[in-house]
Structures are given as C-alpha cells and as structure tokens.
N, C-alpha and C positions, 0 to 999 in steps of 0.2 A: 395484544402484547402492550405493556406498559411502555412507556414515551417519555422522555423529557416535551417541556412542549415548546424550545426553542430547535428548530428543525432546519436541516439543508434544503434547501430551494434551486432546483435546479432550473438554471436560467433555459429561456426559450429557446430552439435552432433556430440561426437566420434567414434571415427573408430570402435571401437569395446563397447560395454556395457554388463553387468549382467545384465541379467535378474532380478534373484532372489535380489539383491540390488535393485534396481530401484522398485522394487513391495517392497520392505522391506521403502524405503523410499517413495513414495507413500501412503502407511500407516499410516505411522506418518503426513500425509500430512492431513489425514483425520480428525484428532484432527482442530478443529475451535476453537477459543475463545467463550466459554460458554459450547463447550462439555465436562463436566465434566468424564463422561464415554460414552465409546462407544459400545454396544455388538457386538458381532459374527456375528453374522447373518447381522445386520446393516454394519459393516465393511464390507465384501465382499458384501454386495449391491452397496457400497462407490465405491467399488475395480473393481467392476462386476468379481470378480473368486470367483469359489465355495467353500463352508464352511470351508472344508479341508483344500485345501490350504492357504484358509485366516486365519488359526486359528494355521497352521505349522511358517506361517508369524510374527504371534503376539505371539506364544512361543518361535520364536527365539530372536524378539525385546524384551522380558519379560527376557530371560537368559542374556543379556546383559545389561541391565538397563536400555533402553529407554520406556519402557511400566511396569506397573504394572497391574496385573491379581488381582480384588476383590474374596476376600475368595470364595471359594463355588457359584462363578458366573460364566457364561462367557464375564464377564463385564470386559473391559479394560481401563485405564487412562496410560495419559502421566508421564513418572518416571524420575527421579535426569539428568540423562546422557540428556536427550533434553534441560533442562536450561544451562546446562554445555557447551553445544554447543552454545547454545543462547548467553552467555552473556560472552563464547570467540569471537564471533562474532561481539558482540555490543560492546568490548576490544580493539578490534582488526580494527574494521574497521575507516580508517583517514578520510572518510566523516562524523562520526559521531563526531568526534572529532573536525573535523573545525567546524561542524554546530550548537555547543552544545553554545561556548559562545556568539555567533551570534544570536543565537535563543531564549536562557535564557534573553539577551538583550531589546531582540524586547518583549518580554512576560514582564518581568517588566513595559518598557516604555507603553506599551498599556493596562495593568490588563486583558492579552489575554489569551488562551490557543494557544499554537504552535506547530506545528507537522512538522515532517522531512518523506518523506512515500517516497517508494519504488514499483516499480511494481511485482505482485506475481500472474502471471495466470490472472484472471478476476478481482483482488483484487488491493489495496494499499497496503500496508505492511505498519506499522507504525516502524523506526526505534527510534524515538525521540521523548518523548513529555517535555513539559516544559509550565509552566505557571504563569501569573503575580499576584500577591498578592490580585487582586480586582477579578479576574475571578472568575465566580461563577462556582461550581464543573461538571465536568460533567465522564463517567467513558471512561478517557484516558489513555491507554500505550501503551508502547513498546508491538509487537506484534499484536496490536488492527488493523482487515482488514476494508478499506470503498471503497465500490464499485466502479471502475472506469468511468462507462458510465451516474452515477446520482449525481458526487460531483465534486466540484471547482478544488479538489488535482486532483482527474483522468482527469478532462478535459485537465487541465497546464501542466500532464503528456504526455495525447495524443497528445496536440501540438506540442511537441517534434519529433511526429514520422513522419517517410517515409509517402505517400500519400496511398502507399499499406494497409498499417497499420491500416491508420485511416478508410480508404475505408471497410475493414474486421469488424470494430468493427461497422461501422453504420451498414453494413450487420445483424451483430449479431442481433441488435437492433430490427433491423427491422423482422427478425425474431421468436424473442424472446417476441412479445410485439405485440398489434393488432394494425393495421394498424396507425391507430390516437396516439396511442401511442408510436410506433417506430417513429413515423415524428415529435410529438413535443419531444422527447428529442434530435434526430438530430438536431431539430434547437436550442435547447437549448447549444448543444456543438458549433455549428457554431458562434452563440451571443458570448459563453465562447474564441473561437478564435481569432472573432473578437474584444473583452477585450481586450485580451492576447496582441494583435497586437499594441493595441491602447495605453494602458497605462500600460502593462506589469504585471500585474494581473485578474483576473476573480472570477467572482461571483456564489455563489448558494445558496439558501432558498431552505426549506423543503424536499429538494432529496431524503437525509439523512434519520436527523430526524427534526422533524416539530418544535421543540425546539431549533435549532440550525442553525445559519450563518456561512457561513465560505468562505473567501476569498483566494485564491491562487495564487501561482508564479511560472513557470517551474524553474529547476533547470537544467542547461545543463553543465558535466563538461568537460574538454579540450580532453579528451580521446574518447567522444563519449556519455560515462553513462551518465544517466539521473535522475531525481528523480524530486519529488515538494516538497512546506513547503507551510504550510497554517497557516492562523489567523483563531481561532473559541469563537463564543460566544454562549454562551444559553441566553434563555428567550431574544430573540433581535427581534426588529422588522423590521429589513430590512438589506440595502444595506448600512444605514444611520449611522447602528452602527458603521462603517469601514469608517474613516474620512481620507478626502487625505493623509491627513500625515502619516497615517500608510498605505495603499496601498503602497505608493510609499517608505516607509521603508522596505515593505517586499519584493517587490520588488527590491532595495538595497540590500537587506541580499541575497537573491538568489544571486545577480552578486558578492559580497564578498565572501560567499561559495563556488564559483566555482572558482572564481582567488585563495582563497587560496588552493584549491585540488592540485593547478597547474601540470596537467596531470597525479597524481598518483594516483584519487580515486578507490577504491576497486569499482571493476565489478560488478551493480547487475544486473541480464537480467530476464526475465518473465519466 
C-alpha cells in the first residue's frame, strides 16, 4: 500500500510499569460512550480478572473520584475527576487549539458537521467537533469513538501508517468478519487509499450509520503524530453531497493544521 513517508512512531513501553495502575486505568477504559453504568461482574468480564479484584479495582477508583458506586448496587458510573482530566486535556492540548478555528471555519462555510479524531485502540477518538448553522443534528462530541476499519476518518488515518500496520488491520479484518466480508471492506480501504492518493481525501456511505456521509483527510504532523478531520452530513445521499470545493477545502485545512503544529503537536499513539 502507498504511504505518505512522514509516519507515526510509536514510542517505546516503559522499562518498568504497575501493574495495579495500568488494571486501574484499564477500567476506566471500559466506560464507552452510552455506558451509563457498568456492574461488577460485567467489568471484570471487560477486564478478564475475577470479581475480587475487579471490584478492589473499582473501590479504589470510587475513593478517589474517578468512579462512582449507585446506592445499594454494584453498579459503577464514571465520576467528576474523569472530566477533570478530559477537559485538562482538551485545555491543554495545541492540536486542538490550531484545529478549532480551521475547523469552525470549514463547518460554517459548508452547513457541515466536522470532527478532529485521534486513534484509540480499535477506535477514532473524537477530539473536536464543530458544526455549520445549516447541518441537521446528529449526536456529535468530544469523546464520541467511530470505528476505524468501516469510516472515511479511520481509513485517512490508516494511510498514514507503516505497511506493517496496515497489513495487521486487514489481517484483523479478515479475521474478524467471513471471508466475503473481510475482502469487501479491504477493498473498500484500498479505493479510500487510492482517494487519499488521488485528491487528498476519501469517502464512505453507510459504514457507520446508514444515515450518514462523511468525507475525510489524513492529518500528518511534522513530529510524526497523526490524526484525521472529516465532513459529515445526515439524511445525504451520496458522494454528491461533498462538492469539490469542499473536498479540496478539507483537505486544505488538514495541510494548515499541520504547518501550524509546526513540530510541537501533543503526542497521541493507539
């Protein structure tokens, strides 16, 4: 597969780690968007360790505020200290900050919805959303994950990568999915590649949701990091919704994004 040849690098594991940290943040990993609570039992299946430990886990997270415990359950939700981290995060980080009026821009000028996403594991990670006055609603935010092997964001992401990289996730694919449908969404990322190569953006209908288009552009910055920004529409019927001029505007705002990081974007790896 064809590469840019400025690539993410993923830093080393450390020399040494906690255990009991890394299962403590793990945990909190398990909270999705839409789990509003999570039980006992269902977390250490999340976790694969037994009850015990997973529930020494979740009363150490509960004594320090990142979890709350429902009355007389053993039902867990996310508590204060996780936002507090989230939105030093979202403060704090200079990519979100180059890509907000660049992005609020392109969202106006098209009546778009536009997202800023990150790799997270299997996932996007949505850093940013923003949208133009005409967009019809749909339910977007910060935090919000979409899949990487079935949307426009994750393909303009995995173009980005080594050939290793991409070579593991078709694996996955193919794995993951019966035979007919591991090979047409390979070729669906190889068409998104070939986009990519072509005119600097890539397409996907229905991947998602069946309601929704969305167009994408890698994001490569001078350091290495990576990330995509996409246009999304509901209720749209094609390819048609996304008129040259704004492909090739968001693809502009990718390459603005990244000259203005100029080599100091915040780090994010998978």
């Amino acid at each position: 597969m064809r590469r840019r040849t400025t690539i993410a690098q993923t830093p080393p594991a450390p020399a040494a780690a906690v255990d009991s940290l890394q299962r403590g943040l793990e945990a909190l990993r398990c909270f999705r968007p839409g789990d509003d609570t999570l039980g006992t039992a269902e977390l250490a299946s999340r976790l694969n360790l037994p009850r015990n430990t997973t529930l020494r886990l979740l009363t150490t997270l509960q004594a320090h505020g990142f979890l709350r415990r429902l009355p007389d359950t053993d039902e867990f939700s996310l508590d204060v200290e996780c936002l507090f981290v989230g939105q030093a995060l979202l403060g704090s980080s200079l990519l979100v900050r180059r890509a907000r009026p660049v992005l609020q821009t392109l969202a106006a000028r098209f009546g778009l919805h536009v997202l800023l996403c990150v790799p997270e594991r299997l996932d996007m990670l949505t850093l940013l959303h923003t949208s133009g006055s005409a967009a019809k609603p749909l339910p977007l935010a910060a935090g919000l994950t979409l899949p990487v092997a079935t949307t426009a964001l994750g393909c303009a992401w995995l173009w980005t990568q080594q050939p290793a990289v991409q070579g593991e996730w078709l694996a996955r694919l193919r794995e993951s999915a019966p035979a007919t449908g591991g090979d047409s969404q390979a070729a669906k990322i190889y068409q998104a590649f070939h986009e990519i190569e072509k005119g600097g953006t890539c397409f996907s209908q229905d991947d998602w949701r069946k309601d929704v288009s969305m167009v994408a552009a890698p994001l490569v910055m001078r350091d290495g990091s990576t990330a995509a920004i996409a246009c999304m529409n509901a209720e749209t019927q094609g390819r048609a919704d996304f008129s040259p001029e704004c492909c090739a505007a968001l693809s502009e705002a990718a390459k603005e994004i990244s000259h203005a990081i100029q080599g100091s974007a915040f780090r994010f790896t998978q």
